[in-house]
Biopython code that builds the backbone (N, CA, C, O; Angstrom):
import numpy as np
from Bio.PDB.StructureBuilder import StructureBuilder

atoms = [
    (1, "UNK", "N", (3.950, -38.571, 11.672)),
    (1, "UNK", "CA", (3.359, -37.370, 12.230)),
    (1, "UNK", "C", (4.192, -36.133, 11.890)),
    (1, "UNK", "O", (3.665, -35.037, 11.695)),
    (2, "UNK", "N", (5.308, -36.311, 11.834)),
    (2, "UNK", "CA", (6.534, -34.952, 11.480)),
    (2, "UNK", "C", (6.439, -34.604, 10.112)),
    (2, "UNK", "O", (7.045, -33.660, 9.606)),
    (3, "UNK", "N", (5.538, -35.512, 9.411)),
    (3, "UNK", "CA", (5.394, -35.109, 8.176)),
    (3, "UNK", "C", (4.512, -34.320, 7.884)),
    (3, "UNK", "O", (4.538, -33.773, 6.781)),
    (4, "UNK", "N", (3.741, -34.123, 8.586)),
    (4, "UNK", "CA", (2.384, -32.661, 8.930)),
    (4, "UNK", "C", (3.222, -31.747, 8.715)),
    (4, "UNK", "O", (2.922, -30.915, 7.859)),
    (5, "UNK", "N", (4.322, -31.643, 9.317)),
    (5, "UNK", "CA", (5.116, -30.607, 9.182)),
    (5, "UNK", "C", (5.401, -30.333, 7.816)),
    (5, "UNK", "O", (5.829, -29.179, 7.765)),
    (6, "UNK", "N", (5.370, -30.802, 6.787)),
    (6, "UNK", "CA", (6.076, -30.673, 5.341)),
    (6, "UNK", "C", (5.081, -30.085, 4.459)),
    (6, "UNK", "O", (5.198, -29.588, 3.338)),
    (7, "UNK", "N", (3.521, -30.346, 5.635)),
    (7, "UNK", "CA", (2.358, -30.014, 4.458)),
    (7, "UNK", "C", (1.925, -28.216, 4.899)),
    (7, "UNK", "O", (2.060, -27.863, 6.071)),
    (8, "UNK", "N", (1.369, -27.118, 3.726)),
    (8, "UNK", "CA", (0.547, -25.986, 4.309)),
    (8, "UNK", "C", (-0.463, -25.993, 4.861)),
    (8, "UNK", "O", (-1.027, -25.022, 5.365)),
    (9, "UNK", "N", (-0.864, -27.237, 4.829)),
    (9, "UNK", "CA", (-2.040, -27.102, 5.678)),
    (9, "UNK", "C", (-1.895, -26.586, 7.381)),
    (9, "UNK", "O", (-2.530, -25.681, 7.921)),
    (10, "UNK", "N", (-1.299, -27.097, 7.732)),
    (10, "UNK", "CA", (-0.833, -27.070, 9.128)),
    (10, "UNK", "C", (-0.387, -25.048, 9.351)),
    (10, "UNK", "O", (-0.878, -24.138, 10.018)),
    (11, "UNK", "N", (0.870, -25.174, 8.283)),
    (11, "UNK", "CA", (1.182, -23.742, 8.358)),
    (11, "UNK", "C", (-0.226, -22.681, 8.322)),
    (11, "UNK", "O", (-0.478, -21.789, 9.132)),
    (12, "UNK", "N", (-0.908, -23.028, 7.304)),
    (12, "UNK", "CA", (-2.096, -22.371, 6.727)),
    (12, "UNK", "C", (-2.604, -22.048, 8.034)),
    (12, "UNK", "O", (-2.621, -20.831, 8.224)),
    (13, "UNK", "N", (-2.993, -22.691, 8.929)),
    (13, "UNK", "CA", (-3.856, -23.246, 9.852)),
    (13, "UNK", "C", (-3.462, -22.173, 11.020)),
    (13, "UNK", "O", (-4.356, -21.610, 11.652)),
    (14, "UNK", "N", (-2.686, -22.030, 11.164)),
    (14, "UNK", "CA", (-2.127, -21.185, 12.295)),
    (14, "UNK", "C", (-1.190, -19.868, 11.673)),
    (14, "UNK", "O", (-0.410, -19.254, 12.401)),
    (15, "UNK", "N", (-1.325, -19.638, 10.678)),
    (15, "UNK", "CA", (-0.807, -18.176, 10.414)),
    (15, "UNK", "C", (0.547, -17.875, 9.698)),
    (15, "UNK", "O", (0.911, -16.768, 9.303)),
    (16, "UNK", "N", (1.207, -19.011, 9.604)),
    (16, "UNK", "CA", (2.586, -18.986, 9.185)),
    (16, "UNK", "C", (3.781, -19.999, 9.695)),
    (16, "UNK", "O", (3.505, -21.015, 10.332)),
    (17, "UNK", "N", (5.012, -19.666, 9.392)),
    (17, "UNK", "CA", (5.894, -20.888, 10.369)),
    (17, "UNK", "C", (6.251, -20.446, 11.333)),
    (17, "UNK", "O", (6.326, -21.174, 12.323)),
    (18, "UNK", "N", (6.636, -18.962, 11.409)),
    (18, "UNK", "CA", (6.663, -18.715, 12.762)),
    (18, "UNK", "C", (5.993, -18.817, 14.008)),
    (18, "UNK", "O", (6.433, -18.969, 15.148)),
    (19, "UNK", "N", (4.481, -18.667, 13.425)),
    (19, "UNK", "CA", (3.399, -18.896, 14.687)),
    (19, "UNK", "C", (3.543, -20.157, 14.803)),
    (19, "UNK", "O", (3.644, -20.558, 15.963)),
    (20, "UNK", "N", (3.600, -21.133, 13.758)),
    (20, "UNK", "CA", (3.424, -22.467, 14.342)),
    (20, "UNK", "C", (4.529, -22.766, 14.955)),
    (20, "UNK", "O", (4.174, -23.439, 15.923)),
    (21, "UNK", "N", (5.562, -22.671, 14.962)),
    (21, "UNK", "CA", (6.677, -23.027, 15.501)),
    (21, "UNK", "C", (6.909, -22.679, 17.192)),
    (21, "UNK", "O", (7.486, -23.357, 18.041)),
    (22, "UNK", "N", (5.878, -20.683, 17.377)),
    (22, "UNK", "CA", (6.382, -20.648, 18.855)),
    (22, "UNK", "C", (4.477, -21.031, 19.189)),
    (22, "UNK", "O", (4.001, -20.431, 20.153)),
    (23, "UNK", "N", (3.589, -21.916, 18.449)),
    (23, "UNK", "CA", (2.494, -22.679, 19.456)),
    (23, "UNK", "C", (3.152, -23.614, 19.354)),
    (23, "UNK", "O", (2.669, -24.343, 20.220)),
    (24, "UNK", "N", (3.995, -24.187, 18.875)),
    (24, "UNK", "CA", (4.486, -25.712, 19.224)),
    (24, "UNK", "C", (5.373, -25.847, 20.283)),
    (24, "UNK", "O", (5.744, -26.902, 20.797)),
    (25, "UNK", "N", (5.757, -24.479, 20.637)),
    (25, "UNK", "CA", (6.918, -24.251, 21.442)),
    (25, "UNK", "C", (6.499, -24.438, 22.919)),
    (25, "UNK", "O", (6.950, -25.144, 23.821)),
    (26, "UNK", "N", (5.512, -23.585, 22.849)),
    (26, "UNK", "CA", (4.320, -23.500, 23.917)),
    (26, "UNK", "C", (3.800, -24.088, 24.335)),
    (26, "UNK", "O", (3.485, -23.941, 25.516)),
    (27, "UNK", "N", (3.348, -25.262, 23.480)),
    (27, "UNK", "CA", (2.550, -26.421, 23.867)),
    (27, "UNK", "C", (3.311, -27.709, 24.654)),
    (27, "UNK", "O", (3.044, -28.511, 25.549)),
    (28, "UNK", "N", (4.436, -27.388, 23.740)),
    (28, "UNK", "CA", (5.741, -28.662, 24.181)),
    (28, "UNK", "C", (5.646, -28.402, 25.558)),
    (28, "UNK", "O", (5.138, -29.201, 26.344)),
    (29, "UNK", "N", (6.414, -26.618, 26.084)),
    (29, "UNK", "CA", (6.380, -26.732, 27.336)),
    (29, "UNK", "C", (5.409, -26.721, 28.158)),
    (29, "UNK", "O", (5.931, -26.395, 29.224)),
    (30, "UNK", "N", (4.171, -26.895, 28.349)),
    (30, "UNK", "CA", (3.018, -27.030, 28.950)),
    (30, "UNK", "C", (2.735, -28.519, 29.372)),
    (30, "UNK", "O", (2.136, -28.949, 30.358)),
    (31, "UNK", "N", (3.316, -29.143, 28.380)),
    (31, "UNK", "CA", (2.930, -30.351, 28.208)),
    (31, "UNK", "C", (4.193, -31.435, 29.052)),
    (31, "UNK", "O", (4.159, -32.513, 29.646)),
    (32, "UNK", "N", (5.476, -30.198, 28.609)),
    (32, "UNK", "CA", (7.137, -31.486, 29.817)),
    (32, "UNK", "C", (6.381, -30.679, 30.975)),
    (32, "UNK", "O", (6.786, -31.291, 31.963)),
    (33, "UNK", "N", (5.556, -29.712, 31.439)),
    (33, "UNK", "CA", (5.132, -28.963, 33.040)),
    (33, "UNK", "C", (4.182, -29.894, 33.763)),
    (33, "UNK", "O", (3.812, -29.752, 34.928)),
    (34, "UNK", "N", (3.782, -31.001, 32.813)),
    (34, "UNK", "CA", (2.866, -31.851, 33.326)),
    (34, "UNK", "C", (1.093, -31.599, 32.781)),
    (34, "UNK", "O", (0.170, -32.210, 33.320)),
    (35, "UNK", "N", (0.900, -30.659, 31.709)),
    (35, "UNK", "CA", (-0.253, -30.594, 31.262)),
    (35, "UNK", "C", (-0.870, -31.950, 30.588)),
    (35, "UNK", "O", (-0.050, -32.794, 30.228)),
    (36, "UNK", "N", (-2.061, -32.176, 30.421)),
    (36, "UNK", "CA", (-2.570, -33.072, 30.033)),
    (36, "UNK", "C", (-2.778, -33.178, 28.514)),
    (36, "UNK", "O", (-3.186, -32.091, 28.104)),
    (37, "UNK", "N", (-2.657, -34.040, 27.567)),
    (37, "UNK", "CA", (-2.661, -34.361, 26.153)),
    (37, "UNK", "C", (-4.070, -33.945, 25.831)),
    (37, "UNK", "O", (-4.797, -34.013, 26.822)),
    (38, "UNK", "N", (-4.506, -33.645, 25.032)),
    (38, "UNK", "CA", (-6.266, -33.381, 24.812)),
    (38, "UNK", "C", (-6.574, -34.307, 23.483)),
    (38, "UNK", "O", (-7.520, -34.254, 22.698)),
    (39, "UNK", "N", (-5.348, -35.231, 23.525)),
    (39, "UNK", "CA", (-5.406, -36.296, 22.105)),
    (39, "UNK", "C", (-5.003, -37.707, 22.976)),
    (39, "UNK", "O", (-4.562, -37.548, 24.114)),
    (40, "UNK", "N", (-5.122, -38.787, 22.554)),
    (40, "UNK", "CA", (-4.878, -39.856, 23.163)),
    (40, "UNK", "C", (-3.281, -39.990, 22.837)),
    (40, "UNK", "O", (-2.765, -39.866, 21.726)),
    (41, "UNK", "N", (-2.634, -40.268, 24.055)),
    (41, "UNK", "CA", (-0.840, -40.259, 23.442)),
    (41, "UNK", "C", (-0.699, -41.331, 22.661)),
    (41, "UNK", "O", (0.004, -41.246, 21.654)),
    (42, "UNK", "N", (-1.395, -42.615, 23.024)),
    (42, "UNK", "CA", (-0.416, -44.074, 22.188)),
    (42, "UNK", "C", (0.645, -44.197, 21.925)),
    (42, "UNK", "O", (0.933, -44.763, 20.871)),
    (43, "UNK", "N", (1.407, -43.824, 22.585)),
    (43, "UNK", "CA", (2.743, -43.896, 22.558)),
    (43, "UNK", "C", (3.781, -42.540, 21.941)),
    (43, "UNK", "O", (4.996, -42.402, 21.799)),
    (44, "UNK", "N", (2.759, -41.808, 21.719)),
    (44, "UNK", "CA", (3.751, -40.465, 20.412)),
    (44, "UNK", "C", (4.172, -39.811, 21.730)),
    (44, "UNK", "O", (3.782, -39.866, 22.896)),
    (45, "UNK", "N", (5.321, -39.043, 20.924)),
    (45, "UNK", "CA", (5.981, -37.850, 21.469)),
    (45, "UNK", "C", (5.469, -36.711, 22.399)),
    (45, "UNK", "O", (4.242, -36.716, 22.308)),
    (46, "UNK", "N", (5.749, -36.049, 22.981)),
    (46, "UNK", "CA", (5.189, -34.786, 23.247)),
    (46, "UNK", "C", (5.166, -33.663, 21.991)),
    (46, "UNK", "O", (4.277, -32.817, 22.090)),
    (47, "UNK", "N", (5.910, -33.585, 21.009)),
    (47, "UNK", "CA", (5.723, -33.445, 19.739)),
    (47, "UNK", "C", (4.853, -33.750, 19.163)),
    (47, "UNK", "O", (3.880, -33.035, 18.923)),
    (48, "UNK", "N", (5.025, -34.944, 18.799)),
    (48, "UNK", "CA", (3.460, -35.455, 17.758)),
    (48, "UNK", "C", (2.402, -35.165, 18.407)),
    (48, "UNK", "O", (1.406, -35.223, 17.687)),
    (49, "UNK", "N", (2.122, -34.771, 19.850)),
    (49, "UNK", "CA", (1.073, -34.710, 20.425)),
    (49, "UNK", "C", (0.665, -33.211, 20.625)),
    (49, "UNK", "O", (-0.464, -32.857, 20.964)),
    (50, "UNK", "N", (1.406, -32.620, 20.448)),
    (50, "UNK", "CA", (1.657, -30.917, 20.115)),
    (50, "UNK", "C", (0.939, -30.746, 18.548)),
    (50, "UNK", "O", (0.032, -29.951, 18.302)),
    (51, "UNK", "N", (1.576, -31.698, 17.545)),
    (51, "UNK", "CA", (0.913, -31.130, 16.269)),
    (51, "UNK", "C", (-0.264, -31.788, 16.049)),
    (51, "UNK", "O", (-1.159, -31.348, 15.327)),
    (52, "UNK", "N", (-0.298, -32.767, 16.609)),
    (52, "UNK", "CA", (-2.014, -33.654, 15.959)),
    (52, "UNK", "C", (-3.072, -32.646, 16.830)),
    (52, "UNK", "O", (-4.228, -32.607, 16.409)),
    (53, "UNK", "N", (-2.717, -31.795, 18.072)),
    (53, "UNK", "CA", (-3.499, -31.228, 18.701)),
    (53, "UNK", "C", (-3.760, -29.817, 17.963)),
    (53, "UNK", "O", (-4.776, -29.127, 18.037)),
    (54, "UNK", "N", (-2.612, -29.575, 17.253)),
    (54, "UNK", "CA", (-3.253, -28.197, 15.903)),
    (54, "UNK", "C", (-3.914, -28.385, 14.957)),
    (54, "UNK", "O", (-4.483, -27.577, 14.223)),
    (55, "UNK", "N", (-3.838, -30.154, 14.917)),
    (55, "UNK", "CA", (-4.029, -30.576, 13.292)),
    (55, "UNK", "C", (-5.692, -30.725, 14.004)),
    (55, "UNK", "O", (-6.550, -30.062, 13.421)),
    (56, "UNK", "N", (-5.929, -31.159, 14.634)),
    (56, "UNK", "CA", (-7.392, -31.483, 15.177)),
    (56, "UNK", "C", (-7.761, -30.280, 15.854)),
    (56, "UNK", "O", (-8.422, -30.608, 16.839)),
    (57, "UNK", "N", (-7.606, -28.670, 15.763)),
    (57, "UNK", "CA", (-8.115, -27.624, 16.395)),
    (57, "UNK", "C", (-8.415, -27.642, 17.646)),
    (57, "UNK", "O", (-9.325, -26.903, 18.023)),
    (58, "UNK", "N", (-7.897, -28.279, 18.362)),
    (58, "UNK", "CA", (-7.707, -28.890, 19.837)),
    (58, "UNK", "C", (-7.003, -27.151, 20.655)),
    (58, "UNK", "O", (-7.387, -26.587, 21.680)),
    (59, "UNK", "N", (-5.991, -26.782, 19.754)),
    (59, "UNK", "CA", (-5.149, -25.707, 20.071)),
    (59, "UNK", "C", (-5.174, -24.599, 19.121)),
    (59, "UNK", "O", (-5.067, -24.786, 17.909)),
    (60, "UNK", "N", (-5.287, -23.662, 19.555)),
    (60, "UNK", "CA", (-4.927, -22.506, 17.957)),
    (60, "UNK", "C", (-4.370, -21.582, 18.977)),
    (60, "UNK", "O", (-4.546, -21.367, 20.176)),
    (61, "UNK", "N", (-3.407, -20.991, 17.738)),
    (61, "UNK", "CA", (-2.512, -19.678, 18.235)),
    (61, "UNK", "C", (-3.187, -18.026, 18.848)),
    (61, "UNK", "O", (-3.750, -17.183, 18.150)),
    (62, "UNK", "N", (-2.879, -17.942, 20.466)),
    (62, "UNK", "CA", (-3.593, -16.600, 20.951)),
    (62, "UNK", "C", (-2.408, -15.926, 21.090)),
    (62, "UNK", "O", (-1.746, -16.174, 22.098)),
    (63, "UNK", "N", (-1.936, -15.010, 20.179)),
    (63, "UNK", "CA", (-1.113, -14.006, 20.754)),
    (63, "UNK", "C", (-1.156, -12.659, 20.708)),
    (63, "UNK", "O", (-1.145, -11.921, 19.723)),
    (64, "UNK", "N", (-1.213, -12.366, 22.011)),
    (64, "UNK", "CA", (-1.390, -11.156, 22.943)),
    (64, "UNK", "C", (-0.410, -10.008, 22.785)),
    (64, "UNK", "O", (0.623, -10.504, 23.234)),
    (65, "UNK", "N", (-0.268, -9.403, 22.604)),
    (65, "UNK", "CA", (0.806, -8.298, 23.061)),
    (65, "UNK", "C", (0.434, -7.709, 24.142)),
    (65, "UNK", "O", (1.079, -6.697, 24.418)),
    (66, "UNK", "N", (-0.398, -8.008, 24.852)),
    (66, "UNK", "CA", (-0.197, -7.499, 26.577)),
    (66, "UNK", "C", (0.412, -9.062, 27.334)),
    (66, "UNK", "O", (0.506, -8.845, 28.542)),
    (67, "UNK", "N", (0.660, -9.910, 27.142)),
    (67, "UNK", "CA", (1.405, -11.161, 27.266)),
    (67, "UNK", "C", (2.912, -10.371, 27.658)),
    (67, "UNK", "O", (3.355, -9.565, 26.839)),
    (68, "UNK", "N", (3.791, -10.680, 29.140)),
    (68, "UNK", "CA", (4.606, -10.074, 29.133)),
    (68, "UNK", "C", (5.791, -10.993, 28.312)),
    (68, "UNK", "O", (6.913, -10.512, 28.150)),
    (69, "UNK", "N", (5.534, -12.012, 27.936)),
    (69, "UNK", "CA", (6.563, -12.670, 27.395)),
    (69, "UNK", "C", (6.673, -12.022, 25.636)),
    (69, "UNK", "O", (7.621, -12.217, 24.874)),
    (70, "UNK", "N", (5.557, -11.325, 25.368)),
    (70, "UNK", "CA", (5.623, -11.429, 24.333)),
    (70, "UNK", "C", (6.574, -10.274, 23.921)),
    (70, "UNK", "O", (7.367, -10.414, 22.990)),
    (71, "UNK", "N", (6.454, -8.937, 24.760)),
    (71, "UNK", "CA", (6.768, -7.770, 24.920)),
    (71, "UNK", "C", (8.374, -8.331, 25.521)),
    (71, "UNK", "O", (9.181, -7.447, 25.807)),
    (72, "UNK", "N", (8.611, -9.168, 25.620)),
    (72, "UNK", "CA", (10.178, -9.625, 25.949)),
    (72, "UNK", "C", (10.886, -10.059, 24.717)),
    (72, "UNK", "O", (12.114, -9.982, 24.663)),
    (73, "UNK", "N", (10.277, -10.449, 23.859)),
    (73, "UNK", "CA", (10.673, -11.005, 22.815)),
    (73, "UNK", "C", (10.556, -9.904, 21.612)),
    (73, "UNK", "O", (10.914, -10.062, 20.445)),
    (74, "UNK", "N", (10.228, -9.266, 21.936)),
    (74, "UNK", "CA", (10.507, -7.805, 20.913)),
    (74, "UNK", "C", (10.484, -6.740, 22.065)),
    (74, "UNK", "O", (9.716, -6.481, 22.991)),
    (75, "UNK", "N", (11.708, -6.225, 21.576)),
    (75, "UNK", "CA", (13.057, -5.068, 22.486)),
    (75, "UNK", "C", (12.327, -4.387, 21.744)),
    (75, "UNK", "O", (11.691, -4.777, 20.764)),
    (76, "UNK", "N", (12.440, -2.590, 22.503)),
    (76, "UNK", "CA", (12.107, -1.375, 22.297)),
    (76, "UNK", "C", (13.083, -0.963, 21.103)),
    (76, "UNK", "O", (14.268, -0.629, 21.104)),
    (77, "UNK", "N", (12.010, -1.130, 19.943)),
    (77, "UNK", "CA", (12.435, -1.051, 18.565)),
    (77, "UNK", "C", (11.803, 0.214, 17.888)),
    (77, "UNK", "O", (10.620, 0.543, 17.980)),
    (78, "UNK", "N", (12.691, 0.806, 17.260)),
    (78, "UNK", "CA", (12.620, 2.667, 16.920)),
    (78, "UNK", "C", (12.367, 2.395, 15.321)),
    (78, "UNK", "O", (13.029, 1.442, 14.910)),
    (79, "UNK", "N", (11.608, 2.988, 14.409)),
    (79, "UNK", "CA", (12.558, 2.962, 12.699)),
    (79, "UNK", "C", (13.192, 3.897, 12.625)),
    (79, "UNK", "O", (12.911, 4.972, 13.156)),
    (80, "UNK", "N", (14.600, 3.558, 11.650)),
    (80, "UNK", "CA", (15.445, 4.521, 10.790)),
    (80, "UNK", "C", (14.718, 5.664, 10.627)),
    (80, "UNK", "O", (13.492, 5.613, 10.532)),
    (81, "UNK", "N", (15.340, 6.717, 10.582)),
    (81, "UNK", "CA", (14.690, 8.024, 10.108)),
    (81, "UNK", "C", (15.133, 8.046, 8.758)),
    (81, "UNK", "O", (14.808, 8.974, 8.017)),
]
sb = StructureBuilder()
sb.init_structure("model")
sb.init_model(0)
sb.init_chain("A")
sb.init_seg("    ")
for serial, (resi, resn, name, xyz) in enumerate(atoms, 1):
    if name == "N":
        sb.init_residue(resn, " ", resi, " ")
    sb.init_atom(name, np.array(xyz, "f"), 0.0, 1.0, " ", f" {name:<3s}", serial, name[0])
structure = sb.get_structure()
């Protein structure tokens, strides 16, 4: 299953590595909070069960910038003059 990871499809799929990396991030923790799998576990990871759920469009990336987490994660940033 970690080998999804090696293919673009996956990246393709969700926008880049960064997006996939913080929906996987997201999902992980939703999922140790006690959320429910929307894939059958059989034994996989909370990981593998994070990516087979992107790989099967189960999940896709919503990000908000009215999300206050998101607006936490990028500081009040000026450009060079």
């Amino acid at each position: 299953m970690i080998e999804a990871l090696k293919s673009d499809e996956i990246i393709n799929k969700v926008g880049g590595r960064f997006k996939l990396c913080a929906l996987i991030q997201r999902r992980l923790v939703q999922l140790m909070d006690g959320a429910r799998p929307m894939v059958e576990r059989n034994g996989r990871s909370d990981l593998e069960i994070a990516i087979e759920e992107i790989l099967q469009d189960k999940i896709v990336p919503q990000f908000d910038d009215t999300d206050p987490d998101f607006k936490a994660a990028l500081p009040d940033w000026k450009p060079r003059v």
